[in-house]
Rosetta silent file (secondary structure, phi, psi, omega in degrees, C-alpha in Angstrom):
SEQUENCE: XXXXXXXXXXXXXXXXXXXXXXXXXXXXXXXXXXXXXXXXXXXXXXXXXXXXXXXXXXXXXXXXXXXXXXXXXXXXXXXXXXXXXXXXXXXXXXX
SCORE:     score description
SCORE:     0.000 S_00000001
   1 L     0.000  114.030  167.058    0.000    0.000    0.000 S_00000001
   2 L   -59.709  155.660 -155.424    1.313    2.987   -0.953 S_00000001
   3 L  -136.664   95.476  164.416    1.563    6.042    1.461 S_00000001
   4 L  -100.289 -175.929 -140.020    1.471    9.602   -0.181 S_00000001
   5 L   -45.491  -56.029  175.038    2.703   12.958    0.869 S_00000001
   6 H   -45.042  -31.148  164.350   -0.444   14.341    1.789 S_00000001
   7 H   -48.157  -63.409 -157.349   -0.974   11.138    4.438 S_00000001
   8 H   -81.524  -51.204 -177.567    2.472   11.356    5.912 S_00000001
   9 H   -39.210  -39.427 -169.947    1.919   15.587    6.157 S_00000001
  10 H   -56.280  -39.642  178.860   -1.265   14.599    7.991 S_00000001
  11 H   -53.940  -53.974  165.680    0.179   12.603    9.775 S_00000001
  12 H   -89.904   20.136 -170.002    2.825   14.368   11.227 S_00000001
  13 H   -94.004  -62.552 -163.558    0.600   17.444   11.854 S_00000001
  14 H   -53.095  -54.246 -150.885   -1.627   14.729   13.988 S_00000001
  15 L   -97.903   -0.700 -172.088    1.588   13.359   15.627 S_00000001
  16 L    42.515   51.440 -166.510    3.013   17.121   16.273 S_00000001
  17 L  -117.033 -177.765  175.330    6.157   15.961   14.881 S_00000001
  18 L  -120.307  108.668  112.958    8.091   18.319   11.991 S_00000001
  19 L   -53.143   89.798 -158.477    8.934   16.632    8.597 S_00000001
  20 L   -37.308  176.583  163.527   11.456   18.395    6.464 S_00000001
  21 L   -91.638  -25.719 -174.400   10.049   18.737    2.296 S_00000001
  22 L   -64.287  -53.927 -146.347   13.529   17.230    1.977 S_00000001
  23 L  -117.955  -15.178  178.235   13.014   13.825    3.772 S_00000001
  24 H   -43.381  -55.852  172.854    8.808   13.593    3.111 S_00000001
  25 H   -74.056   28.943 -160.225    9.262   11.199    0.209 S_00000001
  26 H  -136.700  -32.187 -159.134   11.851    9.018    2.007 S_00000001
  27 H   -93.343  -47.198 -175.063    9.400    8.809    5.332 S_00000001
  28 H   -70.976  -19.800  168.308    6.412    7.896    2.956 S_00000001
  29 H   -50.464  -85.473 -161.150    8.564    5.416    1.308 S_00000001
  30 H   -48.902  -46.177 -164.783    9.408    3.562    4.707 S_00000001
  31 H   -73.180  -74.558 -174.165    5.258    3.792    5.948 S_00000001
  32 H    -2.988  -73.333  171.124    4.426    1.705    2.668 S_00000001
  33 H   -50.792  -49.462 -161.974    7.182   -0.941    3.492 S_00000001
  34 H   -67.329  -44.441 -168.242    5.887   -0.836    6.797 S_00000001
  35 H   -87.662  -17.807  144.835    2.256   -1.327    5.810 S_00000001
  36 H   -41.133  -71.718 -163.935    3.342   -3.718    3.001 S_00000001
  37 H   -53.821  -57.638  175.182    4.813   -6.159    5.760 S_00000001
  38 H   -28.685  -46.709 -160.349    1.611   -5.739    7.619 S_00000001
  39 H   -62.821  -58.725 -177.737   -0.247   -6.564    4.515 S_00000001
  40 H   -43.725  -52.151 -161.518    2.326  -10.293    4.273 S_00000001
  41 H   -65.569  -36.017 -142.759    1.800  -10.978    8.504 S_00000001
  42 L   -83.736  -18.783 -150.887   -2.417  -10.356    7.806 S_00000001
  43 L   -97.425  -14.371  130.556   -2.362  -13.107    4.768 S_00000001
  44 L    14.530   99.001 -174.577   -0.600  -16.004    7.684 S_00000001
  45 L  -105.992  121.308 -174.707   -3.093  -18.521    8.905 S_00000001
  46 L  -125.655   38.087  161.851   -2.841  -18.620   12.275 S_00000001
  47 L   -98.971  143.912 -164.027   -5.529  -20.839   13.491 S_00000001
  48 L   101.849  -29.255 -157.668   -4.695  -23.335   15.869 S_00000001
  49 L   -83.387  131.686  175.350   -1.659  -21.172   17.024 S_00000001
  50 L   -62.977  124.340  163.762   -1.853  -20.729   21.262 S_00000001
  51 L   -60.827  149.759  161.667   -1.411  -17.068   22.038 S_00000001
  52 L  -145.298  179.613 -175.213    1.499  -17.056   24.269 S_00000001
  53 L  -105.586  -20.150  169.682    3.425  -14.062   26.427 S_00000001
  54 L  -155.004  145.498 -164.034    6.729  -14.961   25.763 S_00000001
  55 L   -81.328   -3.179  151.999    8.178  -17.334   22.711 S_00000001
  56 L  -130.063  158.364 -168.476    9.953  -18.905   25.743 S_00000001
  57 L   -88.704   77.068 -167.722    9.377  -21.318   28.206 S_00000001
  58 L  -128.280  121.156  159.924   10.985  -19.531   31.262 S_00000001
  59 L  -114.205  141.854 -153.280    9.849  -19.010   34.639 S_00000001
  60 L   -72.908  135.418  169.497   10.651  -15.864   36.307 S_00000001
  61 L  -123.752  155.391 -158.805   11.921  -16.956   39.750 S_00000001
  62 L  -130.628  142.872 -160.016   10.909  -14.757   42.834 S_00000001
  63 L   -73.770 -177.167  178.758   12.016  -14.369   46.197 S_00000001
  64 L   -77.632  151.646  173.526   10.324  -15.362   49.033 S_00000001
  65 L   -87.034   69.974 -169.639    7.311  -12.908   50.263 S_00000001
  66 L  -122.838  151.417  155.464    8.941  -12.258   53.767 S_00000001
  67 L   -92.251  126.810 -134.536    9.495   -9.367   55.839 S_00000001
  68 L  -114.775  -34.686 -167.171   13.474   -8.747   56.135 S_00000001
  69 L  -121.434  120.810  174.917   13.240   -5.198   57.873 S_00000001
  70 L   -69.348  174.829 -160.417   11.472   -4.004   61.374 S_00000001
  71 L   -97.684  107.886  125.410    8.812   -1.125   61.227 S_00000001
  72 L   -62.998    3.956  173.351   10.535    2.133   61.905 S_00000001
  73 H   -38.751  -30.004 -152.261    7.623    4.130   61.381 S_00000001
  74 H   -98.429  -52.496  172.666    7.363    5.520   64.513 S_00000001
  75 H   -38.217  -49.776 -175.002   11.237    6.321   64.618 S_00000001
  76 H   -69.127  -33.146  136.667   10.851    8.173   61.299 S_00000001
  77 H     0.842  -91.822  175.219    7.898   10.072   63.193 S_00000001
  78 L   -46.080  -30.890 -157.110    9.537   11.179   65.888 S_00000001
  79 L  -117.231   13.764 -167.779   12.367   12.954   63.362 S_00000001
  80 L   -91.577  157.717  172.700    9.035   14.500   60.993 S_00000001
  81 L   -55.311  -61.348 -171.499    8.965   18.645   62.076 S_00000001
  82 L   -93.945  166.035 -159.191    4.920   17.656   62.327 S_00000001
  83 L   173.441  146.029 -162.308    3.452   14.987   62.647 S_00000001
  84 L  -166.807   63.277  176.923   -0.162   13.848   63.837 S_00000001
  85 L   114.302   18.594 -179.257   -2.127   10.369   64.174 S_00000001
  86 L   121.691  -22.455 -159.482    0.502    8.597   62.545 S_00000001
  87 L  -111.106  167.938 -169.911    0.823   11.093   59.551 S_00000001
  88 L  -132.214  141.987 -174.543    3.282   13.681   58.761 S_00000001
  89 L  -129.657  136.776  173.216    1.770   16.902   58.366 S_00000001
  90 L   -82.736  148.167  163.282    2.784   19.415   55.616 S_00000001
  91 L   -67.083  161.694  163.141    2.213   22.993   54.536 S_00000001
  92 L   -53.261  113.247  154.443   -0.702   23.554   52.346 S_00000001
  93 L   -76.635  -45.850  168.694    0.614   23.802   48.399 S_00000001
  94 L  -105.491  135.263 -174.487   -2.616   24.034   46.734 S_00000001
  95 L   -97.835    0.000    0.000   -5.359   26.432   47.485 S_00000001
């Protein structure tokens, strides 16, 4: 499928991006190929095929779900200027 100028201007208007007049017919080129390949992947019969999440058969391994470190909240508390039910209290930023 071919991709002309007027597409790729739109395109990069839509996309806020700037595309010299120099390089327009080289970027509309490349969108083609790209929508060519698409075109190749779409004609692929891919019934029967399992979706999968990764093309390999790896499992992630994960630590244990333990707690390694005592609660210092109340230490960290103690060193806020304010502080109030547990909570650290702030100036106002928004009015």
């Amino acid at each position: 499928m071919a991709v002309d100028t007027q597409t790729v201007e739109k395109l990069a208007e839509l996309a806020r991006i700037a595309i010299s007049e120099e390089t327009i017919e080289e970027v509309s080129g490349r969108l083609g190929d790209i929508l060519q390949l698409v075109d190749q992947l779409q004609v692929v019969n891919t019934d029967g095929v399992a979706p999968m999440a990764h093309p390999l058969d790896e499992v992630q391994t994960l630590r244990a779900d333990k707690v390694t470190e005592t609660d210092q909240h109340q230490s960290f508390l103690n060193l806020a200027p304010q502080s109030e039910e547990g909570l650290y209290l702030v100036p106002k930023v928004i009015d």
